[in-house]
C-alpha positions as CSV (number, residue, x, y, z in Angstrom):
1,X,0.0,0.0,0.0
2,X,2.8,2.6,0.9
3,X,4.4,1.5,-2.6
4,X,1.1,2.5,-4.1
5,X,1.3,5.8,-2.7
6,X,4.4,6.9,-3.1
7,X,4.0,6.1,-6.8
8,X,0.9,8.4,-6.7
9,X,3.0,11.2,-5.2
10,X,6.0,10.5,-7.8
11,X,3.3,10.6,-10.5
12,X,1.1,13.0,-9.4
13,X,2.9,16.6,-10.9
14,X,2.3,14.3,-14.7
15,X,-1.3,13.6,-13.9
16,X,-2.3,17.3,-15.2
17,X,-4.2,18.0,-18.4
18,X,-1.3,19.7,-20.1
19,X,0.8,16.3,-20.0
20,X,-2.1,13.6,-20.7
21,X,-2.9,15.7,-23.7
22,X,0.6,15.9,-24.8
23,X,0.8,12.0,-24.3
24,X,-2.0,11.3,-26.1
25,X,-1.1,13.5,-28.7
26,X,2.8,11.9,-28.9
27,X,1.0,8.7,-29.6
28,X,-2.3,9.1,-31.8
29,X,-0.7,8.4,-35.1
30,X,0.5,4.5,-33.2
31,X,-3.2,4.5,-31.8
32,X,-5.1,5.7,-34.7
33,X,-2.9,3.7,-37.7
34,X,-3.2,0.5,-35.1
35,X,-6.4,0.3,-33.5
36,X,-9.3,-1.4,-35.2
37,X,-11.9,-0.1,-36.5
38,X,-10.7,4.0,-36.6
39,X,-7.2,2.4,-38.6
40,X,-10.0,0.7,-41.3
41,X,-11.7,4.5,-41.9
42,X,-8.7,6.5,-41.8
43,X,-6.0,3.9,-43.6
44,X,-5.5,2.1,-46.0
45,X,-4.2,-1.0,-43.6
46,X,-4.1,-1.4,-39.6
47,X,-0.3,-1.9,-39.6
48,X,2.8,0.3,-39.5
49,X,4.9,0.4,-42.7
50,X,8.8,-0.4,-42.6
51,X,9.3,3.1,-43.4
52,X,7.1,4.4,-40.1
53,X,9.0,1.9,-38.2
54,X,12.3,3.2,-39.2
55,X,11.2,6.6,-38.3
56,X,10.0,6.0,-34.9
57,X,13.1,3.7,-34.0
58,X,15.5,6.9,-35.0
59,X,13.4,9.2,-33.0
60,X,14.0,6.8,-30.2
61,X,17.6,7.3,-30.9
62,X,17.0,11.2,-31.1
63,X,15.3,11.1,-27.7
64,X,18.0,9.2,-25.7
65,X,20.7,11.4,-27.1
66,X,19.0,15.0,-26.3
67,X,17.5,13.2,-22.8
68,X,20.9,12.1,-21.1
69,X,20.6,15.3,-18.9
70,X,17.3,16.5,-18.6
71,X,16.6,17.7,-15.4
72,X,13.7,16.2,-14.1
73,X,10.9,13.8,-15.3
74,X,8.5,16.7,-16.8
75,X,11.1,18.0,-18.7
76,X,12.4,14.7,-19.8
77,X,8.1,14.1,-20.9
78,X,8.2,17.2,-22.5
79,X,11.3,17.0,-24.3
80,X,10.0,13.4,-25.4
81,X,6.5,14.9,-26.4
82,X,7.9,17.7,-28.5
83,X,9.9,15.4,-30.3
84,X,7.0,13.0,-30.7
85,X,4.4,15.2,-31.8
86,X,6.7,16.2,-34.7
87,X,6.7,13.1,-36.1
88,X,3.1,12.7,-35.9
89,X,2.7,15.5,-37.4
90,X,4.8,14.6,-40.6
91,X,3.1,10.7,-40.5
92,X,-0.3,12.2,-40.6
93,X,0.7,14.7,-43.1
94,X,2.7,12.6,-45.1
95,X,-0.5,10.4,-45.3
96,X,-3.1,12.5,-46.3
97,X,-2.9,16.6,-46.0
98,X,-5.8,17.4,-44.4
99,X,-4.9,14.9,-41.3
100,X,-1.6,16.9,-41.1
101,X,-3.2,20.4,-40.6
102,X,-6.3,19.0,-38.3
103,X,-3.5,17.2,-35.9
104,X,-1.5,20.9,-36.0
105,X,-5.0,22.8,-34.8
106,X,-5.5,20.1,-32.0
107,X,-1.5,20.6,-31.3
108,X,-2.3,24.4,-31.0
109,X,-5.4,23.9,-29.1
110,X,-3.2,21.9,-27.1
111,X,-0.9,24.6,-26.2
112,X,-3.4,27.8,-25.2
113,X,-5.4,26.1,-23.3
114,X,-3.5,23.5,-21.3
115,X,-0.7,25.2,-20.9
116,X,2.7,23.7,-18.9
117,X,1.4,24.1,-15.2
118,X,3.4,26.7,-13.6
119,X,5.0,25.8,-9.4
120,X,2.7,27.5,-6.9
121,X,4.0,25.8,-3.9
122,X,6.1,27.6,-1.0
123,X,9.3,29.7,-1.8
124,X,11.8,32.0,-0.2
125,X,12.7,34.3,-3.1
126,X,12.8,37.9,-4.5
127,X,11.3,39.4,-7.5
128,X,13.1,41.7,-9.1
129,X,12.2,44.6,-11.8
130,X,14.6,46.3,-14.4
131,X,17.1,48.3,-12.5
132,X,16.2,47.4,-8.8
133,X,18.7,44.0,-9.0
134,X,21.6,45.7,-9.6
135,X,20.8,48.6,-6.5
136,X,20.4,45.4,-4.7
137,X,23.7,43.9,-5.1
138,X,25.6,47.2,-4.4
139,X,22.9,48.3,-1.1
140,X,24.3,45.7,1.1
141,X,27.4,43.6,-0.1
142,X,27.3,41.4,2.6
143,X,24.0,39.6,1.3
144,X,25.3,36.5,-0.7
145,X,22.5,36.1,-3.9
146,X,21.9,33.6,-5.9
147,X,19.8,35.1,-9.0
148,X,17.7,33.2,-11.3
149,X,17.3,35.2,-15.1
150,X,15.0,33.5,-16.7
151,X,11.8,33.8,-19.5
152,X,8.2,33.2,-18.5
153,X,7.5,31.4,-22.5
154,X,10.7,29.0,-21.8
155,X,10.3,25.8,-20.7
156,X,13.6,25.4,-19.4
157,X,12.8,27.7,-17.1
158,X,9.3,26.8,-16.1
159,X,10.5,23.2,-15.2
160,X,13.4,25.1,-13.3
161,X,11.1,26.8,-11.1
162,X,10.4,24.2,-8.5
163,X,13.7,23.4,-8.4
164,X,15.3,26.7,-7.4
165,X,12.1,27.1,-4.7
166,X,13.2,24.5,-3.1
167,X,16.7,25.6,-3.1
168,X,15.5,29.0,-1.3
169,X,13.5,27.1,0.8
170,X,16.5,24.8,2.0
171,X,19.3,27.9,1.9
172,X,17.7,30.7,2.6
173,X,19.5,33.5,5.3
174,X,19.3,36.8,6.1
175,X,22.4,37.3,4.1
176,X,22.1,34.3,1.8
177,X,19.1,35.2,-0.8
178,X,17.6,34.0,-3.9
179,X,16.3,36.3,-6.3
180,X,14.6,36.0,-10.3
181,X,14.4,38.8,-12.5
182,X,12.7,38.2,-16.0
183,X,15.0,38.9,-19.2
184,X,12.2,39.0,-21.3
185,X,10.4,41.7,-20.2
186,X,13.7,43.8,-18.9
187,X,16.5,43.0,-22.2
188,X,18.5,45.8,-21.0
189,X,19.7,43.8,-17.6
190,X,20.4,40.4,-19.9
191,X,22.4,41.9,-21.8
192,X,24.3,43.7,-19.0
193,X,24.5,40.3,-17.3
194,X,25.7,38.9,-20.6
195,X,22.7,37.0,-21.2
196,X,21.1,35.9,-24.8
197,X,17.2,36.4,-24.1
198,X,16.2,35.7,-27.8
199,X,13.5,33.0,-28.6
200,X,16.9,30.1,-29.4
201,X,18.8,31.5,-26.5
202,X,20.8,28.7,-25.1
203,X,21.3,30.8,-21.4
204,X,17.3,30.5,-20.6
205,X,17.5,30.0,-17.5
206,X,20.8,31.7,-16.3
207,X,21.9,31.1,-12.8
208,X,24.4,33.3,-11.1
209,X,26.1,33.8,-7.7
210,X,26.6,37.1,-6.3
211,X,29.1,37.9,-3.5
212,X,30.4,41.3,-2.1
213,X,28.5,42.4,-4.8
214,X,30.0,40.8,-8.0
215,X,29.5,37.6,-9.5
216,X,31.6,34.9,-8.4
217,X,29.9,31.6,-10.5
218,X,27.6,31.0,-13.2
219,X,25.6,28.4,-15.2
220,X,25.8,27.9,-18.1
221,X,29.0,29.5,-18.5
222,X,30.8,31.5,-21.7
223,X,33.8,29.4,-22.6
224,X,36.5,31.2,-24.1
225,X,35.6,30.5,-27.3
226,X,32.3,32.7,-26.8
227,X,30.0,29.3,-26.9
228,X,27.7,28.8,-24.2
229,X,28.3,25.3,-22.3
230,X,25.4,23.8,-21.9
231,X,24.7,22.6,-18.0
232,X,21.8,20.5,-16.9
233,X,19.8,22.4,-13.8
234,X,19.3,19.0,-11.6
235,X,18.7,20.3,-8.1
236,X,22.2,17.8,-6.7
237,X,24.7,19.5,-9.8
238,X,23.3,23.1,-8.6
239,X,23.9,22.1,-4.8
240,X,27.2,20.8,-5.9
241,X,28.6,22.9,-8.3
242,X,27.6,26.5,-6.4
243,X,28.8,24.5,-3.0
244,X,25.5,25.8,-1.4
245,X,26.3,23.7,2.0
246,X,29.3,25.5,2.3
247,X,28.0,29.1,1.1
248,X,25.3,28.5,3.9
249,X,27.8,27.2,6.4
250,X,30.0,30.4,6.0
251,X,26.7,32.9,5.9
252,X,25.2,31.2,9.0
253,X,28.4,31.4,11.1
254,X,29.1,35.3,10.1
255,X,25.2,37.0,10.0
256,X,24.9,40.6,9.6
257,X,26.2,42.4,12.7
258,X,23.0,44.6,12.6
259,X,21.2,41.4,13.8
260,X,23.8,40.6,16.4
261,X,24.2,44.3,17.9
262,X,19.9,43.4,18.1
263,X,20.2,40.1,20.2
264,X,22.5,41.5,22.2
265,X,20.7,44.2,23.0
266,X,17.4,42.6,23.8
267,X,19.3,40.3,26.1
């Protein structure tokens, strides 16, 4: 019974309407060309070709490739969806035209109205607007941030987002903050950051650590050939990589004076 459950739990954040549609989607061409007695109305035979099997084994090649470091399960559905529905889409199209356009409207319908579900759940973490990020950084310098630059419309950065609650939720200090500013709606600080916010930006989201005021680490990173290496935003890598359990140590054993000079006061 606890098995049970804790499978619930693991699959609960799929069990949405924007990721059953997308599923069902992924696989209506299989379902449709397969299934008796829709396949007898809409083909000419209830079978896949050798062609359509060829196809769907090198998108299962194409999916384990670009999947090797997705960062969590949504992601790694989505990414397998995407992928998925474009096939479809050519299968249905390749087969008869006007099954190609009618699967694109239900793929659009898709997409406005069940939209990727966005986290709502509990966070410790500033919002910042245009110029107010940088005044931030140079008001107090011994805050430590950790900044999140990111675009509502990207995935990548919508799947990131429960992630990096948690992190603020686990990390958060007086002087050890998390902060997100969106690069979509203010360019101006992305590209002062250094940071592509174009629709093929590679940078989306951007994750940067701020101490004394200056940036000390960021992901991805510029290498010095000017290409952006890619990183994967697993929650353990970004714990790892930043060394957040030592950051926290070293904030939580030196917090801001005006706090001690207040304890010792009310004692």
């Amino acid at each position: 019974m606890d098995s049970l459950h804790s499978a619930y739990l693991s699959a609960k954040p799929i069990l949405v309407p924007h990721y059953i549609t997308n599923i069902i989607l992924s696989i209506s061409y299989i379902l449709l060309k397969t299934l008796p007695p829709v396949c007898e109305l809409l083909f000419e035979d209830c079978s896949l070709d050798l062609k359509e099997w060829e196809m769907l084994t090198f998108l299962g090649c194409i999916i384990v490739m670009k999947n090797r470091k997705q960062a969590a399960a949504r992601q790694y559905i989505s990414t397998v969806c995407l992928f998925a529905k474009v096939l479809a889409g050519y299968m249905f199209f390749k087969t008869n035209s006007a099954y190609g356009i009618i699967f694109a409207v239900f793929c659009l319908v898709q997409m406005i109205f069940f939209p990727e579900p966005v986290y709502r759940g509990p966070e410790q973490i500033t919002y910042f607007r245009g110029p107010h990020l940088e005044e931030e950084l140079e008001r107090d310098k011994r805050v430590t941030w950790v900044i999140t630059f990111f675009a509502a419309w990207s995935p990548p950065c919508v799947s990131f987002s429960s992630v990096f609650a948690e992190l603020s939720n686990d990390y958060s200090l007086e002087n050890l903050k998390f902060g997100k500013i969106d690069v979509a709606k203010f360019p101006d600080v992305g590209q002062r950051f250094n940071i592509d916010c174009g629709s093929f930006s590679k940078q989306l989201p951007t994750l940067i650590l701020f101490r004394d005021g200056k940036e000390e680490m960021r992901k991805p990173f510029i290498s010095p050939k000017g290409t952006v290496v890619r990183y994967s935003f697993v929650k353990e890598s970004i714990i790892r990589d930043f060394e957040l359990p030592t950051v926290y140590k070293k904030c939580k054993d030196n917090p801001l004076r005006s706090r001690k000079l207040k304890e010792k006061k009310e004692n």
